[in-house]
PDB file of N, CA, C and O in Angstrom:
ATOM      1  N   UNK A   1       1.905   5.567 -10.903  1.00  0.00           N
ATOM      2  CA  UNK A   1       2.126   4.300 -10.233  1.00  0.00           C
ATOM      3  C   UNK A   1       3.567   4.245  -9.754  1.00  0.00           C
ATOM      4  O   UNK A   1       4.450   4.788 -10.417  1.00  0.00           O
ATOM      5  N   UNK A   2       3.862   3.525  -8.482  1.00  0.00           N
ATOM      6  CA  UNK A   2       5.435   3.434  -7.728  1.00  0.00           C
ATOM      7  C   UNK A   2       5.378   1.927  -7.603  1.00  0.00           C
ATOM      8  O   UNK A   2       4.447   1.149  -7.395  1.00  0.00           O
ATOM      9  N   UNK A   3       6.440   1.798  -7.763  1.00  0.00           N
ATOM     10  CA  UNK A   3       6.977  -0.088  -7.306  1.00  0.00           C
ATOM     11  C   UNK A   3       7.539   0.392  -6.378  1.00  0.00           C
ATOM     12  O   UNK A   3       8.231   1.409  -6.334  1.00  0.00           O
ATOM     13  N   UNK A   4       7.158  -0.605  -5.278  1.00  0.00           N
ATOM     14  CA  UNK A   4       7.438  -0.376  -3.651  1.00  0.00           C
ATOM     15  C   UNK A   4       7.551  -1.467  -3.081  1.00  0.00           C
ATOM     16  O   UNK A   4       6.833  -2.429  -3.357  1.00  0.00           O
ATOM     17  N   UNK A   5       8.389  -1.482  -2.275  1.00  0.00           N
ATOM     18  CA  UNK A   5       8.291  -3.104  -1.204  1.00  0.00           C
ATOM     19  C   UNK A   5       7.393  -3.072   0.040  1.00  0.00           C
ATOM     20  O   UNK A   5       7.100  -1.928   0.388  1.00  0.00           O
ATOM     21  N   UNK A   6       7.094  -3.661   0.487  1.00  0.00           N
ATOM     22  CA  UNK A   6       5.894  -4.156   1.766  1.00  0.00           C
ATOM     23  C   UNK A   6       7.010  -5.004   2.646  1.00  0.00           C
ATOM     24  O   UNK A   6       7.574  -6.086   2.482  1.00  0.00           O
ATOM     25  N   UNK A   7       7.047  -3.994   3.641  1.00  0.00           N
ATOM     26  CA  UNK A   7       8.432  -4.057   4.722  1.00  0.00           C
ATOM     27  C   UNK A   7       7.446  -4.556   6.037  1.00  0.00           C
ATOM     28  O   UNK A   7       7.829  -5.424   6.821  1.00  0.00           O
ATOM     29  N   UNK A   8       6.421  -4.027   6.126  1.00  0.00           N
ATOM     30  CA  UNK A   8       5.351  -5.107   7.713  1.00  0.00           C
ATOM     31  C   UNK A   8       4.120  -4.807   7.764  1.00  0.00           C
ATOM     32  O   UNK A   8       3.787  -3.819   7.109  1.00  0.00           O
ATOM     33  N   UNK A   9       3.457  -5.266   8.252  1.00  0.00           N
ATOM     34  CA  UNK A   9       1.840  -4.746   8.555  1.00  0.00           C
ATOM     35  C   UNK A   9       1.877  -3.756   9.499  1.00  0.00           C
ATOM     36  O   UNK A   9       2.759  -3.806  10.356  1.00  0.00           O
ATOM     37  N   UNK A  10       0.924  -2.694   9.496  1.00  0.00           N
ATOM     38  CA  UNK A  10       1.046  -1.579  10.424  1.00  0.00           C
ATOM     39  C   UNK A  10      -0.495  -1.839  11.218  1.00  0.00           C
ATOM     40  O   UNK A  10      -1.559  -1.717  10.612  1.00  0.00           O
ATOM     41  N   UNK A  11      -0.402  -2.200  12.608  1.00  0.00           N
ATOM     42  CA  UNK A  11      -1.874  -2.135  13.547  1.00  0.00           C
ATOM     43  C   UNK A  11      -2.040  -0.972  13.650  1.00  0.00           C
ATOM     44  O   UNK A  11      -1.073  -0.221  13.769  1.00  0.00           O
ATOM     45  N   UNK A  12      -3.298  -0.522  13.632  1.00  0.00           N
ATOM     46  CA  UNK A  12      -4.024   0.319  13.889  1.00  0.00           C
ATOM     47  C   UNK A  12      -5.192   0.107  14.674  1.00  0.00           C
ATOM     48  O   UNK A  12      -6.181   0.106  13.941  1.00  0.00           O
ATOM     49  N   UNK A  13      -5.539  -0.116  16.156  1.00  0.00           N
ATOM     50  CA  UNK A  13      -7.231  -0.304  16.265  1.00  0.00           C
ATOM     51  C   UNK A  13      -8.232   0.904  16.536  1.00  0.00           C
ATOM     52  O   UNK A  13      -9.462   0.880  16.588  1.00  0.00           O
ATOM     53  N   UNK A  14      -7.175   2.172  16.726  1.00  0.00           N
ATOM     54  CA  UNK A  14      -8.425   3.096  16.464  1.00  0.00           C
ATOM     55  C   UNK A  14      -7.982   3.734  15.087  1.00  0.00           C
ATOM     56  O   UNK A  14      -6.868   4.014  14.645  1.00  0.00           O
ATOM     57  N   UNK A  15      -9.040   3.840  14.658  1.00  0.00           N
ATOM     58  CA  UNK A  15      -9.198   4.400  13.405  1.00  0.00           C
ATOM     59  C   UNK A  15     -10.472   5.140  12.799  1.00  0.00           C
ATOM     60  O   UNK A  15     -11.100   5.451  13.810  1.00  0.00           O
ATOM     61  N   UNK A  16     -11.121   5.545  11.807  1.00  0.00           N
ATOM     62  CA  UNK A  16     -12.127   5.884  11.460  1.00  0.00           C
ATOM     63  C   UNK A  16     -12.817   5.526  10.933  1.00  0.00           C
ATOM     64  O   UNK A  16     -12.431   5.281   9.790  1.00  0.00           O
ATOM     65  N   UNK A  17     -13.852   5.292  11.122  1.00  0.00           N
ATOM     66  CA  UNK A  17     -15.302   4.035  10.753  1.00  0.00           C
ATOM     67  C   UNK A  17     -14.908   4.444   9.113  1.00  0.00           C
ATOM     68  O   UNK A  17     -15.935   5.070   9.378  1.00  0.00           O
ATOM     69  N   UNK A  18     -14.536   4.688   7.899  1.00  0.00           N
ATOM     70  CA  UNK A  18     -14.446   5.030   6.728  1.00  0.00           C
ATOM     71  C   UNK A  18     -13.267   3.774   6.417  1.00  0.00           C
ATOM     72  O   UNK A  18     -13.471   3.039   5.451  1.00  0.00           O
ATOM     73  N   UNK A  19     -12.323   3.616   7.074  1.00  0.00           N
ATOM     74  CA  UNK A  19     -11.566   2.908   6.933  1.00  0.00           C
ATOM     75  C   UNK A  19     -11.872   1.078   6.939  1.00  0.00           C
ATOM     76  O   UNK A  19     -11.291   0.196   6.306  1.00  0.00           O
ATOM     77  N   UNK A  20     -12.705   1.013   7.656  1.00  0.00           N
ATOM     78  CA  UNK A  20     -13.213  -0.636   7.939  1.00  0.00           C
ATOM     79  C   UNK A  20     -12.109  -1.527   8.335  1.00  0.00           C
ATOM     80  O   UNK A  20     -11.299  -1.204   9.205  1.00  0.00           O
ATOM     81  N   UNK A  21     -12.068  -2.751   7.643  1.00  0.00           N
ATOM     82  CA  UNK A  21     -11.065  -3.651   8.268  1.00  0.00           C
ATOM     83  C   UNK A  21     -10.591  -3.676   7.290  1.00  0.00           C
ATOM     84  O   UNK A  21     -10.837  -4.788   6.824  1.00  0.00           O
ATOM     85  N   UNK A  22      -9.771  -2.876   6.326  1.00  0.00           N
ATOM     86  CA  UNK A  22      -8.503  -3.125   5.160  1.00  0.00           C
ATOM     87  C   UNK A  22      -7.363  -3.391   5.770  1.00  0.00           C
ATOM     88  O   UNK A  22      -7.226  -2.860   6.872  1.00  0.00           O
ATOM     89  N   UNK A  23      -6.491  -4.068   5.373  1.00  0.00           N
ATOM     90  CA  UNK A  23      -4.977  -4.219   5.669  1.00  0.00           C
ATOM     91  C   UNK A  23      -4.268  -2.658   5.551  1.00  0.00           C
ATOM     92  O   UNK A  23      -4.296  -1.810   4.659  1.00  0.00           O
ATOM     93  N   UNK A  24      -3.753  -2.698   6.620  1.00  0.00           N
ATOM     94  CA  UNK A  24      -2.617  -1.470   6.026  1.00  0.00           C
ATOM     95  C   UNK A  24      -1.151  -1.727   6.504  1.00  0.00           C
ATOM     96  O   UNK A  24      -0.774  -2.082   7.621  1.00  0.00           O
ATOM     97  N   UNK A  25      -0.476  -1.480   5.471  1.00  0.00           N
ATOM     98  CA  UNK A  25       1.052  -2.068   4.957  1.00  0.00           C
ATOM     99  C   UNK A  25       1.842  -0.309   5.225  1.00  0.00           C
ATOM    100  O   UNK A  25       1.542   0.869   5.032  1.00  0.00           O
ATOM    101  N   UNK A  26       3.058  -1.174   5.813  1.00  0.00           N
ATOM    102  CA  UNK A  26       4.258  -0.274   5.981  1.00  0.00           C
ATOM    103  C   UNK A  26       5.048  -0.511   4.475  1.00  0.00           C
ATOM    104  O   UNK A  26       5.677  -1.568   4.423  1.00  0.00           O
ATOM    105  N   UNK A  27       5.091   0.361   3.224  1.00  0.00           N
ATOM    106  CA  UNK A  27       5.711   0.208   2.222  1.00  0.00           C
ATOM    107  C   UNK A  27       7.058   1.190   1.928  1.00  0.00           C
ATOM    108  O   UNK A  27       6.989   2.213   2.609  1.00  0.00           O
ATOM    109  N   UNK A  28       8.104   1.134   1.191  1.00  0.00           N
ATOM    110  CA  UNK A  28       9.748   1.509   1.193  1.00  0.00           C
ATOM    111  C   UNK A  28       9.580   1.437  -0.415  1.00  0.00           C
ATOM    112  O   UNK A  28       9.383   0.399  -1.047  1.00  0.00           O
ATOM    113  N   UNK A  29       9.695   2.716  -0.946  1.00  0.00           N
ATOM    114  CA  UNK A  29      10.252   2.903  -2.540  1.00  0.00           C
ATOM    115  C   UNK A  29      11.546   2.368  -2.853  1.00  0.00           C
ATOM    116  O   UNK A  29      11.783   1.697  -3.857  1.00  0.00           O
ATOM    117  N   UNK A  30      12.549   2.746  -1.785  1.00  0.00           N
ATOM    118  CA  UNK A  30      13.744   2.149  -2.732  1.00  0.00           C
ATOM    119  C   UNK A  30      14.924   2.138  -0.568  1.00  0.00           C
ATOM    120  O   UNK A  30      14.860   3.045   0.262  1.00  0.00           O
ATOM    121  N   UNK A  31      15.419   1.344  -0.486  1.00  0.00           N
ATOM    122  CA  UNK A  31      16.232   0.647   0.817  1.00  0.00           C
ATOM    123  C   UNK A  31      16.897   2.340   1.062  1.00  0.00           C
ATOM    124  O   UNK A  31      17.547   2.989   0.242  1.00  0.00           O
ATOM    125  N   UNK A  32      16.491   2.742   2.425  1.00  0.00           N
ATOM    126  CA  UNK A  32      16.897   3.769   2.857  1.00  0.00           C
ATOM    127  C   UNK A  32      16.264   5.207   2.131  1.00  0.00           C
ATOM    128  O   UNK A  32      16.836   6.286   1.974  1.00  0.00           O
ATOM    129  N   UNK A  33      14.694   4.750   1.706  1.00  0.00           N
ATOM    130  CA  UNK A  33      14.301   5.900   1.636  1.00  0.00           C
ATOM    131  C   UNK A  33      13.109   5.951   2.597  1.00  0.00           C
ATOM    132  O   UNK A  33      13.157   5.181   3.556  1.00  0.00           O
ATOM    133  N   UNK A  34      11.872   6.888   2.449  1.00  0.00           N
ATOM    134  CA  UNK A  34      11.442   7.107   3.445  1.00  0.00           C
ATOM    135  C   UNK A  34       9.659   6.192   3.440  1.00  0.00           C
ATOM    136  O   UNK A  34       9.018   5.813   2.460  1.00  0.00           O
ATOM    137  N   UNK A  35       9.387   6.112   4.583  1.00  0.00           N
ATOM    138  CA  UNK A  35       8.513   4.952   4.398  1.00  0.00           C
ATOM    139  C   UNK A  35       7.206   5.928   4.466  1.00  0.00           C
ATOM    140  O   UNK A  35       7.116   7.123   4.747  1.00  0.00           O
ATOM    141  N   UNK A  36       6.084   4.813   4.046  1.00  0.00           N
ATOM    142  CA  UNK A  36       4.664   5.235   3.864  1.00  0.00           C
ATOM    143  C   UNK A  36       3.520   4.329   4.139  1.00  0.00           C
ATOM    144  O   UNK A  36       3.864   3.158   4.298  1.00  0.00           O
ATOM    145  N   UNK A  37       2.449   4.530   4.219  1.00  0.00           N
ATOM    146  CA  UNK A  37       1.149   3.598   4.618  1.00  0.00           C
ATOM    147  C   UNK A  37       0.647   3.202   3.614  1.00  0.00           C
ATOM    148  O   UNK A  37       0.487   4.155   2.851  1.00  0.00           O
ATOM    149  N   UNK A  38       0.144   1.851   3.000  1.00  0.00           N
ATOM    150  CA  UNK A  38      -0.924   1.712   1.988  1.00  0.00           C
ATOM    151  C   UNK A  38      -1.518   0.865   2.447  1.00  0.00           C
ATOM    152  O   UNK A  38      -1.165   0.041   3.291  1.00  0.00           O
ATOM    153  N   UNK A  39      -3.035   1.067   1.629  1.00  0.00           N
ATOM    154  CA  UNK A  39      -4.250   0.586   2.308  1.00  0.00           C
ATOM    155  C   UNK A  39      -4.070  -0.886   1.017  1.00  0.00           C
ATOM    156  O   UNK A  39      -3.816  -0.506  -0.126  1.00  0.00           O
ATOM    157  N   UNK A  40      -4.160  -1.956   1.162  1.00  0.00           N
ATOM    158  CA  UNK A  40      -3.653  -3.202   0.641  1.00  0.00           C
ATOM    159  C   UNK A  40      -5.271  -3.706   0.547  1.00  0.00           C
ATOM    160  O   UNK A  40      -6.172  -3.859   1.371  1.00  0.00           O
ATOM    161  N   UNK A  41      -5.109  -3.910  -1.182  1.00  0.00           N
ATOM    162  CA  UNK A  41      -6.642  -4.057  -1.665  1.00  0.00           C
ATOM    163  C   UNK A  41      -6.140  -5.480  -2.396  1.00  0.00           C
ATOM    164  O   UNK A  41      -6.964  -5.989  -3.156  1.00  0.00           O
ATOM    165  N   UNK A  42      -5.370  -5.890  -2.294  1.00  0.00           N
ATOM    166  CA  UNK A  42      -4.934  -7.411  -3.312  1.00  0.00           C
ATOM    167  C   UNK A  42      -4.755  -8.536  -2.269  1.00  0.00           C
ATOM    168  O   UNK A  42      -5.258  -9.607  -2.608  1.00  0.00           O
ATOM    169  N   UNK A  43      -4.188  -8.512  -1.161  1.00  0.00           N
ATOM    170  CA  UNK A  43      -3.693  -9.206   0.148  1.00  0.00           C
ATOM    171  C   UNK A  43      -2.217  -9.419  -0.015  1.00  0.00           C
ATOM    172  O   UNK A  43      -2.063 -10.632   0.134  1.00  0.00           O
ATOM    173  N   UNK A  44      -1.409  -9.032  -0.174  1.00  0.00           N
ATOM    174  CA  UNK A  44       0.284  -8.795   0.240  1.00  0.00           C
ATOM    175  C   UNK A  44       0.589  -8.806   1.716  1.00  0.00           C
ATOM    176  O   UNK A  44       0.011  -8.300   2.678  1.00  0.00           O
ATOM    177  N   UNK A  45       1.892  -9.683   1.571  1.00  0.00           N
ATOM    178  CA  UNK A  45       3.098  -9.921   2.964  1.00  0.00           C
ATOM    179  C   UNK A  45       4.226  -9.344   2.740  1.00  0.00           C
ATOM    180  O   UNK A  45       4.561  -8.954   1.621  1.00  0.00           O
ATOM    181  N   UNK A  46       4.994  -9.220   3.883  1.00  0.00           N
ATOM    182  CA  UNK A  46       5.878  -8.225   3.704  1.00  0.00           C
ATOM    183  C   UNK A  46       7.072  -9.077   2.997  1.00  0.00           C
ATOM    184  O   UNK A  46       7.102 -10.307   3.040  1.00  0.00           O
ATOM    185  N   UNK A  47       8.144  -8.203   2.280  1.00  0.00           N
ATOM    186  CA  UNK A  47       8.708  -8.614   1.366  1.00  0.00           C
ATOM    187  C   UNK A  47       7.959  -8.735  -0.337  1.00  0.00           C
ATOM    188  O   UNK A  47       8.672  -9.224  -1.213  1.00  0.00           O
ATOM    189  N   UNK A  48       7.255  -8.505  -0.516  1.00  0.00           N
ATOM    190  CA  UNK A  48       6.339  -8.795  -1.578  1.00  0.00           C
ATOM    191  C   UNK A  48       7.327  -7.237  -2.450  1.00  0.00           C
ATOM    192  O   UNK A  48       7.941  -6.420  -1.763  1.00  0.00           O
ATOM    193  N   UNK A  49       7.261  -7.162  -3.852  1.00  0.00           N
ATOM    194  CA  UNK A  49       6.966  -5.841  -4.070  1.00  0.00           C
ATOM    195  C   UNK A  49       6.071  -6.060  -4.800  1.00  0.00           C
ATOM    196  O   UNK A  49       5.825  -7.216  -5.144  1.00  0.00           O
ATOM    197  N   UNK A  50       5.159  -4.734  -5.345  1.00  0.00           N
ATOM    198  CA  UNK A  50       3.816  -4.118  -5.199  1.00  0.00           C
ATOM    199  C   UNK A  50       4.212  -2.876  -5.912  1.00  0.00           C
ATOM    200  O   UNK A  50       5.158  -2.089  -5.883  1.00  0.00           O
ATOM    201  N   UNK A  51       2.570  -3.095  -6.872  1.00  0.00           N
ATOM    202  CA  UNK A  51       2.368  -1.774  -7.746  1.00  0.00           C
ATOM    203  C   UNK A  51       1.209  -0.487  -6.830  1.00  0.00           C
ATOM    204  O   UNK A  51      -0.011  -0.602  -6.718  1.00  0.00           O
ATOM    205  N   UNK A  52       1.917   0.451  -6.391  1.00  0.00           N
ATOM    206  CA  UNK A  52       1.168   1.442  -5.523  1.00  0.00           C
ATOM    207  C   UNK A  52       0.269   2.432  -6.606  1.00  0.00           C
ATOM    208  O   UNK A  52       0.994   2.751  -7.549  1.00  0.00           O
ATOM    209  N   UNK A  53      -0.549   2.769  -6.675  1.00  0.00           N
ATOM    210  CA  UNK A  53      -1.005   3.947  -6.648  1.00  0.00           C
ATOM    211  C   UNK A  53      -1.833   5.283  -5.818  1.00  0.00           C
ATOM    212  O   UNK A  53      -2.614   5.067  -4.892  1.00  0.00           O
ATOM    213  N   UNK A  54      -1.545   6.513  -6.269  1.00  0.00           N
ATOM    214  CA  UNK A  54      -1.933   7.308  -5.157  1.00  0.00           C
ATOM    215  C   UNK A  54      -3.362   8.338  -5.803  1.00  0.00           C
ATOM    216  O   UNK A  54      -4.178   8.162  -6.708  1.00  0.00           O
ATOM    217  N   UNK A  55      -3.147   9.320  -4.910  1.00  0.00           N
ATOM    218  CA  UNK A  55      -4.548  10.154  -4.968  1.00  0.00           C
ATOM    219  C   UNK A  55      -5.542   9.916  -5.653  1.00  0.00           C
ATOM    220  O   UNK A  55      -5.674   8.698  -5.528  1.00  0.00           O
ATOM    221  N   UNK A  56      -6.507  10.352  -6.440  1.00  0.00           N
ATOM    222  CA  UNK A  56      -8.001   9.743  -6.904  1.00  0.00           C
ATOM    223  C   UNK A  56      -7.896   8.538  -7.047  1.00  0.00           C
ATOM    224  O   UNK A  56      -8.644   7.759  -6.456  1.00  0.00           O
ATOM    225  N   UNK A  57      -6.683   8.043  -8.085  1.00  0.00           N
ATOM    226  CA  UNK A  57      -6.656   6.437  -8.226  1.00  0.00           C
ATOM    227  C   UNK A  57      -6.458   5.389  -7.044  1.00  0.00           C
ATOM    228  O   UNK A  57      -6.811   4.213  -7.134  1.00  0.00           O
ATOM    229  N   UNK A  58      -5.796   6.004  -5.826  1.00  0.00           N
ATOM    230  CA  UNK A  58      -5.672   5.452  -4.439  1.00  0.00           C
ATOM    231  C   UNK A  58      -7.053   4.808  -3.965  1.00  0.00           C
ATOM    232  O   UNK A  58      -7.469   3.734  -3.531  1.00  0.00           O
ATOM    233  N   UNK A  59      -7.619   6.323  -4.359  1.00  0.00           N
ATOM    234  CA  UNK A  59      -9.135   5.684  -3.542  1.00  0.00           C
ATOM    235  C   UNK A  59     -10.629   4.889  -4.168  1.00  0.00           C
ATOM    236  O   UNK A  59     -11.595   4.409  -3.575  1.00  0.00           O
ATOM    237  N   UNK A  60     -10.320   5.003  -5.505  1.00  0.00           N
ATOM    238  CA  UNK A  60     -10.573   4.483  -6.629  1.00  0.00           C
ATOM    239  C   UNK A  60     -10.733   2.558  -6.039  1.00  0.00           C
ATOM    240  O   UNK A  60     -11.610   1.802  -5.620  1.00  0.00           O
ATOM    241  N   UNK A  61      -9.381   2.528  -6.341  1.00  0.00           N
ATOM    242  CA  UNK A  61      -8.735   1.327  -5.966  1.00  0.00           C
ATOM    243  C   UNK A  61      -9.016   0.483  -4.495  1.00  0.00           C
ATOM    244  O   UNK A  61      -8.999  -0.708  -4.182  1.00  0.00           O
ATOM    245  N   UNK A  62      -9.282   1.769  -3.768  1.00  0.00           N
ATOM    246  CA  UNK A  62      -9.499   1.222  -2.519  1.00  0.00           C
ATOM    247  C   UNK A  62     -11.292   0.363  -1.865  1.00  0.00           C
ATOM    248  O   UNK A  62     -11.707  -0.368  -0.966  1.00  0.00           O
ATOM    249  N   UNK A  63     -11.837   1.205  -3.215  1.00  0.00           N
ATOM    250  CA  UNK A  63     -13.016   0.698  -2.888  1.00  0.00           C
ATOM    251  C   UNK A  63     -14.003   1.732  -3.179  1.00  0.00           C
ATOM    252  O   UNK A  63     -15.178   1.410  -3.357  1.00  0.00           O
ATOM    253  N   UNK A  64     -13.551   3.178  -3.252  1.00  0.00           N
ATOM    254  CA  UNK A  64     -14.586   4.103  -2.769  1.00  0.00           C
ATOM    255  C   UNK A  64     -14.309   5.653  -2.699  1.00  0.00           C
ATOM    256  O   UNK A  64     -13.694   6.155  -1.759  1.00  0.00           O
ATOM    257  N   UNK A  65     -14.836   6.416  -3.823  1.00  0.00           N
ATOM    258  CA  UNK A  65     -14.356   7.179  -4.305  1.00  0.00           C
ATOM    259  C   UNK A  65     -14.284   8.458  -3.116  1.00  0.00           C
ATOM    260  O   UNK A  65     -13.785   9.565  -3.316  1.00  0.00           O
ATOM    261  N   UNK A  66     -14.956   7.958  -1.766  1.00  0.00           N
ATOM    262  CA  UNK A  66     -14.770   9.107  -0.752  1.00  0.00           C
ATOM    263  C   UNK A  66     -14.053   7.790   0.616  1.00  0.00           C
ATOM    264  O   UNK A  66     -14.391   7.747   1.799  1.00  0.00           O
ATOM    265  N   UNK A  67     -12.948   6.802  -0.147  1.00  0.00           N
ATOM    266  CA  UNK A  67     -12.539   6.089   0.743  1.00  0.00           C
ATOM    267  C   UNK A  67     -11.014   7.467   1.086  1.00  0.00           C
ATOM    268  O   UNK A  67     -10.467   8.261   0.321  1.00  0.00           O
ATOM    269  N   UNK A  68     -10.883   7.276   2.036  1.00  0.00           N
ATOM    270  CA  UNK A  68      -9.769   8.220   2.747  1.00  0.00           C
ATOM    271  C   UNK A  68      -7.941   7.525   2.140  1.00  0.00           C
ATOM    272  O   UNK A  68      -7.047   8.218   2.624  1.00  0.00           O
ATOM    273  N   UNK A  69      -7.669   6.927   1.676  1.00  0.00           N
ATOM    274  CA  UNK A  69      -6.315   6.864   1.092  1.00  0.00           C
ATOM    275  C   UNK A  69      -5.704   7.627   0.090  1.00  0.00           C
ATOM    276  O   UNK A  69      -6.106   8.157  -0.946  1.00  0.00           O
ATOM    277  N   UNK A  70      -4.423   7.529   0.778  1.00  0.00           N
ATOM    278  CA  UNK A  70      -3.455   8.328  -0.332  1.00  0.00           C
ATOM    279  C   UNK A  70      -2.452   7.440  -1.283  1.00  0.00           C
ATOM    280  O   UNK A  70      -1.641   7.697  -2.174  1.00  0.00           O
ATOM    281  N   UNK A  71      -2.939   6.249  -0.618  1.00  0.00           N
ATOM    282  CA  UNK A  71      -1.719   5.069  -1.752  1.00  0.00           C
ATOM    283  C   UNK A  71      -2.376   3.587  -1.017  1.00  0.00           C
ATOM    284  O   UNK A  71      -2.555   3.221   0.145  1.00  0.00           O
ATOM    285  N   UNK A  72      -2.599   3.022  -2.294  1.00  0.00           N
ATOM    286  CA  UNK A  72      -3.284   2.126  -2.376  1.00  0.00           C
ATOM    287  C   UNK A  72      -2.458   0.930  -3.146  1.00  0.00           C
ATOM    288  O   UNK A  72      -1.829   1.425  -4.081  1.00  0.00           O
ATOM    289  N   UNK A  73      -2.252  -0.592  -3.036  1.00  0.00           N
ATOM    290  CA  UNK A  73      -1.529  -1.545  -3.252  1.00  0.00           C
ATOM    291  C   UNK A  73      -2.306  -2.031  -4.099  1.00  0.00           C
ATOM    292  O   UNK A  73      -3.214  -2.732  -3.653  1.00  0.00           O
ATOM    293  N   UNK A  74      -2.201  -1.793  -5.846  1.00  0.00           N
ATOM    294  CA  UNK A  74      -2.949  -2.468  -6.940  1.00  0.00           C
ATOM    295  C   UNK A  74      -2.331  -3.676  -7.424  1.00  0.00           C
ATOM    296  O   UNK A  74      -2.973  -4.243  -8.307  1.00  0.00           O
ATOM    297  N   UNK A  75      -1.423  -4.128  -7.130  1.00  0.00           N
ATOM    298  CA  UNK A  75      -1.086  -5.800  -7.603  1.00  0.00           C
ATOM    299  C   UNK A  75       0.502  -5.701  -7.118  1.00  0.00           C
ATOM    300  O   UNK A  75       1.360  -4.819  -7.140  1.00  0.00           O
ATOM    301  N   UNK A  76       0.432  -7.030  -6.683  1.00  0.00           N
ATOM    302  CA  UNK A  76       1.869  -7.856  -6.661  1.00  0.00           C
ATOM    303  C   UNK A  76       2.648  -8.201  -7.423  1.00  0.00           C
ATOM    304  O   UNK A  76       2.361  -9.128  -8.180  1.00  0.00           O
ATOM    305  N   UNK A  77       3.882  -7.583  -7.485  1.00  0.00           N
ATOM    306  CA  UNK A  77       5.052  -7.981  -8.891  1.00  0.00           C
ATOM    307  C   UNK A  77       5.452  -9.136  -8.939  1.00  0.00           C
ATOM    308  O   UNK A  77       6.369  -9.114  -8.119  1.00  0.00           O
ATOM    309  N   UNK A  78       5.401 -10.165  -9.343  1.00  0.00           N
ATOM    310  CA  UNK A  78       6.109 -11.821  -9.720  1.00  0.00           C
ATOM    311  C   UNK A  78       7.131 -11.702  -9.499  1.00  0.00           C
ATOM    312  O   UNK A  78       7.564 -12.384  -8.570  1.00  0.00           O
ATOM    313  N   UNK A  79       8.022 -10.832 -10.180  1.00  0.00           N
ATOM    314  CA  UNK A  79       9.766 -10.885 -10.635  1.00  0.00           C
ATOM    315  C   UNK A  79      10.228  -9.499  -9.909  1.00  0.00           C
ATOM    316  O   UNK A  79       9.266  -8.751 -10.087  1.00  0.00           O
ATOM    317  N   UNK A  80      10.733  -9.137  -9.540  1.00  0.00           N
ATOM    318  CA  UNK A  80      11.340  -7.981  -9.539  1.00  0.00           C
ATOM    319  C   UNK A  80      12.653  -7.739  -9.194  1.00  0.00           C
ATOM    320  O   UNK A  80      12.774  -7.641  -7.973  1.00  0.00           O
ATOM    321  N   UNK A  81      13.644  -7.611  -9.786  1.00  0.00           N
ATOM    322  CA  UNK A  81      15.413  -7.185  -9.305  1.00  0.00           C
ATOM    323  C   UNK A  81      15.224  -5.359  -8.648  1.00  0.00           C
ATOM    324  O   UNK A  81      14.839  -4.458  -9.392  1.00  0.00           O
ATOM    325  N   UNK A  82      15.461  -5.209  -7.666  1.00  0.00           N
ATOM    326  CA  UNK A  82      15.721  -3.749  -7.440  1.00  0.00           C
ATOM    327  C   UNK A  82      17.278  -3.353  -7.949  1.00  0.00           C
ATOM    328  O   UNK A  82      18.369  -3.915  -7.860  1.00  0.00           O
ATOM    329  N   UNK A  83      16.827  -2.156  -8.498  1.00  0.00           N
ATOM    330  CA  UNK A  83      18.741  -1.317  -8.681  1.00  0.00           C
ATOM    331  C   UNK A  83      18.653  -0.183  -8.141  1.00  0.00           C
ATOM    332  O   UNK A  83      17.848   0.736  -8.292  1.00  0.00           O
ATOM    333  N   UNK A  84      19.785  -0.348  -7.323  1.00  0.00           N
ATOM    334  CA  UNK A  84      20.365   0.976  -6.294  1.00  0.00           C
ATOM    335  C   UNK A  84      19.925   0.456  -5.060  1.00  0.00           C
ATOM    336  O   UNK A  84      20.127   1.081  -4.019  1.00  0.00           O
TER     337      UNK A  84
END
């Protein structure tokens, strides 16, 4: 699992019928590192941070054990201080 922030929504309208209509989030591990896609299974806005998980558990999470994600948004943090 990664604590990550949710920096914007990313459009997509073509995509692959496997995908459906999930949210997918532009997410940032830590300010000035490098960004990534998650498929947002809780409903998060940007600024939120968020508990990610990836591979089997990604897709697990996502709905569907032959759902296509590599990082998936399992809950919203209440509190969080970032350091560094």
């Amino acid at each position: 699992m990664k604590i990550m922030r949710v920096e914007k929504t990313l459009v997509s309208t073509n995509r692959i019928d496997a995908f459906g209509h999930r949210p997918l989030l532009v997410v940032q591990e830590r300010v000035g590192g490098s960004y990534s896609v998650a498929v947002d299974a809780v409903g998060c806005v940007p600024g939120d941070w968020v508990i990610c998980v990836g591979s089997s558990a990604a897709r697990d999470a996502a709905g569907a054990r032959d759902f296509p994600s590599d990082l998936t948004i399992v809950g919203i943090i209440d509190r969080w201080e970032a350091q560094g």
